[in-house]
C-alpha positions as CSV (number, residue, x, y, z in Angstrom):
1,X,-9.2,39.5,44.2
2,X,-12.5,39.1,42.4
3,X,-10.4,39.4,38.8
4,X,-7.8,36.8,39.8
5,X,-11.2,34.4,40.7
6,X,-12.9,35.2,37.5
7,X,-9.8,34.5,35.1
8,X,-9.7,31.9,37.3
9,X,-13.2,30.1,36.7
10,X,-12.7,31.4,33.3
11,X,-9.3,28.9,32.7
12,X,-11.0,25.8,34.5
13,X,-14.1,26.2,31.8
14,X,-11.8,26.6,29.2
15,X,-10.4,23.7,30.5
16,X,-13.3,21.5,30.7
17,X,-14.9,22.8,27.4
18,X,-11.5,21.5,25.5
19,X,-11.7,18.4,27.8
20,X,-15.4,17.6,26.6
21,X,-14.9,18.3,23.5
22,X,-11.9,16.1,23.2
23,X,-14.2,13.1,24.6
24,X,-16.8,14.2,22.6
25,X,-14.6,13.0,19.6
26,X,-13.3,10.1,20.6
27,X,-16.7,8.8,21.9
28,X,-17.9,9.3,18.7
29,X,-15.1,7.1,17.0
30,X,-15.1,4.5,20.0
31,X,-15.7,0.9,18.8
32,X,-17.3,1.9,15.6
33,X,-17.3,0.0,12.4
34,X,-17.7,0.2,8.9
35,X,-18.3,-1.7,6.1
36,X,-17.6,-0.4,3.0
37,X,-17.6,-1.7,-1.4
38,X,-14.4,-1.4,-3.3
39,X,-14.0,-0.6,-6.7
40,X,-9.8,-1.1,-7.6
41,X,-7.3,-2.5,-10.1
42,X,-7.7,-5.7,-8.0
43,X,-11.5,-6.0,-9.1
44,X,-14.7,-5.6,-6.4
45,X,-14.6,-6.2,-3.3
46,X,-16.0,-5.9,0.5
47,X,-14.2,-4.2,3.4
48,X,-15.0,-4.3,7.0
49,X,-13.1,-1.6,9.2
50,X,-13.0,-0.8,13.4
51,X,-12.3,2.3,14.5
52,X,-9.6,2.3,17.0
53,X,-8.7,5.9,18.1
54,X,-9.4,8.9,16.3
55,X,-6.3,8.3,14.3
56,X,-6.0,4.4,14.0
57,X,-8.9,2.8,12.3
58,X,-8.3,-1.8,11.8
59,X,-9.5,-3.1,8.1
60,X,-9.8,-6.0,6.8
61,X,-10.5,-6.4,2.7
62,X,-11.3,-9.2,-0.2
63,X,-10.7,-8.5,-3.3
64,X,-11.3,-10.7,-6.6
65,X,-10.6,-9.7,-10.2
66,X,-11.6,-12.0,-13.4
67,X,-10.6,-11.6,-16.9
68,X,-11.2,-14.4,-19.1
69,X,-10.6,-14.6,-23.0
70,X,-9.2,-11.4,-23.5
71,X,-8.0,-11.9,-27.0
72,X,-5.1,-10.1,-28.2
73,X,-4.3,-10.4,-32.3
74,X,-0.7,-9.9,-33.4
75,X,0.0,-9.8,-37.5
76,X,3.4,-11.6,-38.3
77,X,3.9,-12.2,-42.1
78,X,0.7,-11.5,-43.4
79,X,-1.0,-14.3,-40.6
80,X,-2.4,-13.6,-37.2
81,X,-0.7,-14.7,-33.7
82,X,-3.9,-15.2,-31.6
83,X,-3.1,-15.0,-27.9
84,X,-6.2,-15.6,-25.3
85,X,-5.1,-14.5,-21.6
86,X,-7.3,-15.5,-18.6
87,X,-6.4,-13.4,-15.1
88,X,-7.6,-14.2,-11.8
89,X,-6.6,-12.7,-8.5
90,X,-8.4,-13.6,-5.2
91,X,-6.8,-11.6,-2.6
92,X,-7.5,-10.6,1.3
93,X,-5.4,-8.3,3.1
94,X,-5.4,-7.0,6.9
95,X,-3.6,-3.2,7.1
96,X,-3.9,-0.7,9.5
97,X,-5.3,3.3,8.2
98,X,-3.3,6.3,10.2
99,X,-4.8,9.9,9.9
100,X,-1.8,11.8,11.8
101,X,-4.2,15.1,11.3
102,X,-7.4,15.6,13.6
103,X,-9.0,17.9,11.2
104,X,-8.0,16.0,7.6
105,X,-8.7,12.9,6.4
106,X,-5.4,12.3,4.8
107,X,-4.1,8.8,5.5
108,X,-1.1,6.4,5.5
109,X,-2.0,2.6,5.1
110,X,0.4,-0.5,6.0
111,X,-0.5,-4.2,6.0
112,X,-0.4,-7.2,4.6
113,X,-2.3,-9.9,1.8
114,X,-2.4,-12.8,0.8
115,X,-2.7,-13.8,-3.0
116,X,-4.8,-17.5,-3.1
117,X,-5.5,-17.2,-6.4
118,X,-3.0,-15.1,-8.1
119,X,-2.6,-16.8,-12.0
120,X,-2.3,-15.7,-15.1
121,X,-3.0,-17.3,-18.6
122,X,-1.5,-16.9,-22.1
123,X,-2.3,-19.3,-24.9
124,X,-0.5,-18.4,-28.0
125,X,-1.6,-19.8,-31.5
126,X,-0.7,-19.3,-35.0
127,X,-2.9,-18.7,-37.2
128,X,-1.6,-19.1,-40.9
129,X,1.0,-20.4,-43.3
130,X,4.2,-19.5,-42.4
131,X,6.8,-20.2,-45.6
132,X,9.7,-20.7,-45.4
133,X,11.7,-20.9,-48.9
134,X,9.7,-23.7,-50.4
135,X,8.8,-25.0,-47.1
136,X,5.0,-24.3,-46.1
137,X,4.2,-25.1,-42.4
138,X,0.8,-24.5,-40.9
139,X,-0.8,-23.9,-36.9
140,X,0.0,-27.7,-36.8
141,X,3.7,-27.7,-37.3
142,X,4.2,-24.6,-35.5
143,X,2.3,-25.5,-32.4
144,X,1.1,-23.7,-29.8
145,X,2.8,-22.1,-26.8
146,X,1.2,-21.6,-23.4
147,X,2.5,-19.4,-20.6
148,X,1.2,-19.1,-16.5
149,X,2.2,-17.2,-14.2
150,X,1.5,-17.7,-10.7
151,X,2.2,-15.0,-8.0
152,X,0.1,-16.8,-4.7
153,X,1.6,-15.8,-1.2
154,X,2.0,-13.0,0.9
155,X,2.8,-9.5,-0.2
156,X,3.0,-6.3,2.2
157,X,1.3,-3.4,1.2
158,X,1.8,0.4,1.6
159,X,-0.5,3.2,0.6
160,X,-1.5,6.5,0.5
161,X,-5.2,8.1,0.4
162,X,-8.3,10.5,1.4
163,X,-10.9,9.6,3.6
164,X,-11.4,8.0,6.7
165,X,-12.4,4.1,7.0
166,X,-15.2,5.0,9.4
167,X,-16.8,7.7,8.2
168,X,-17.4,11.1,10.6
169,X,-21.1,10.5,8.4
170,X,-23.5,8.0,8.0
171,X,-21.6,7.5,4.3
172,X,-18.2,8.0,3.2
173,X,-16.2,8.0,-0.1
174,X,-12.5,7.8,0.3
175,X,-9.8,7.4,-2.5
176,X,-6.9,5.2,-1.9
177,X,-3.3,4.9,-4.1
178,X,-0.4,2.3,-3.1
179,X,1.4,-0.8,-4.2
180,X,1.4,-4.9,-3.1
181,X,4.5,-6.1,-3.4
182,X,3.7,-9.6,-4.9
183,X,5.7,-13.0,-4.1
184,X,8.1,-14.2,-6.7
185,X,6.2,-15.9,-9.7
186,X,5.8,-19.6,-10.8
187,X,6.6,-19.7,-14.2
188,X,5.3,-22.4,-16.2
189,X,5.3,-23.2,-20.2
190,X,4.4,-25.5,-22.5
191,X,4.7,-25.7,-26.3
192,X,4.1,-28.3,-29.0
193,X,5.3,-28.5,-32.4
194,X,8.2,-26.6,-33.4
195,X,7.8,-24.2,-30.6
196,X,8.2,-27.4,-28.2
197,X,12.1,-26.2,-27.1
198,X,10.8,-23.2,-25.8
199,X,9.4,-24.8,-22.9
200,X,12.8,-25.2,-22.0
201,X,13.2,-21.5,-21.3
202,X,10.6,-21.3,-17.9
203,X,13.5,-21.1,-15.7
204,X,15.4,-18.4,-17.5
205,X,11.9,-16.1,-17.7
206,X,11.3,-17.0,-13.9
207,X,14.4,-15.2,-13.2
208,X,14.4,-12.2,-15.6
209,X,11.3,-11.5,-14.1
210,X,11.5,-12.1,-10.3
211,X,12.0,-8.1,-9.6
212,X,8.8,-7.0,-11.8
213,X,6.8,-7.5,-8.7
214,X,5.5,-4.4,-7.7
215,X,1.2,-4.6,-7.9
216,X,0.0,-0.7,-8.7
217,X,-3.0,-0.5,-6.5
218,X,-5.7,2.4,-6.8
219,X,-8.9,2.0,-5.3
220,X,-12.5,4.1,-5.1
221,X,-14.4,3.5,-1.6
222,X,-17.8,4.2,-0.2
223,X,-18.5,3.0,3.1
224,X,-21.4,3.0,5.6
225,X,-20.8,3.7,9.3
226,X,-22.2,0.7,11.4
């Protein structure tokens, strides 16, 4: 009889031991935050995140990325093409981390952004003499072209990564790999000179180019539990 009680009190601590340790871990997740830097194709950013359960954890993210007169030089017959691009994305986005292991911090992301600021710039000039039999035309008669595309408006996201949002230490690093899938683009262009007719051709690019929409997004993490 004594065995039977022993095993007995010796299943109920078990019991309890498993029960406290299970509370143990969720207490220590309960209404936590984080807030973290970003480092990612999109630019810098901030990041505040709320721990949920132990395996749902809330975020919410800004982005911005800034490249202005990147200069690209093309040679056509002997004479430069000179095309300055200026990029800008200002993006925020609200997704939801899932860690379906207890004992990994291996993740699945899902959410959503929104682009405000999503525009890109391409001025193309001609720098040169371009002849043409006995025809000599210069960057005046050639003209310029300018092309923008802009991609504002919502875009789900979906991503993979390591590392939790709220960190089981005071500081975290994560790593984080996934795609936006961007709105369909404006496309806008204007020329002068004799590149002037290729204005005429926005509509036609809009289209060949409304299923290149995909954004590649990889982003480096560290975040401070709160």
């Amino acid at each position: 009889m004594s065995i039977k009680r022993n095993l007995l009190y010796l299943f109920l601590i078990l019991i309890s031991s498993n029960s406290f340790s299970q509370q143990n871990v969720e207490s220590s997740y309960s209404n936590k935050y984080a807030i973290a830097l970003n480092g990612s194709t999109l630019g810098g950013g901030l990041e505040i995140a709320r721990n949920l359960s132990p395996h749902f954890n809330l975020r919410l993210r800004g982005n911005i990325l800034s490249i202005k007169d990147f200069v690209q030089e093309i040679e056509v017959d002997d004479a430069n093409l000179n095309v300055t691009a200026d990029t800008r994305f200002l993006e925020f986005d609200l997704s939801l981390e899932y860690l379906p292991f207890q004992t990994s911090s291996f993740k699945v992301i899902g959410g959503a952004a929104h682009f405000s600021d999503g525009k890109t710039n391409a001025l193309a000039t001609y720098d040169g003499i371009f002849e043409y039999g006995e025809i000599m035309l210069g960057p005046k008669e050639i003209g310029d072209l300018e092309l923008t595309l802009d991609y504002n408006g919502f875009a789900p996201y979906l991503g993979l990564g390591f590392g939790r949002a709220i960190p089981k230490n005071k500081i975290g690093v994560s790593f984080e790999a996934g795609s936006f899938y961007l709105p369909a683009p404006n496309v806008n262009i204007t020329a002068t000179g004799m590149l002037a007719p290729t204005a005429n051709q926005a509509v036609s690019l809009q289209e060949d180019i409304r299923d290149y929409r995909w954004f590649p997004f990889l982003n480096l993490r560290l975040s401070v539990r709160i």
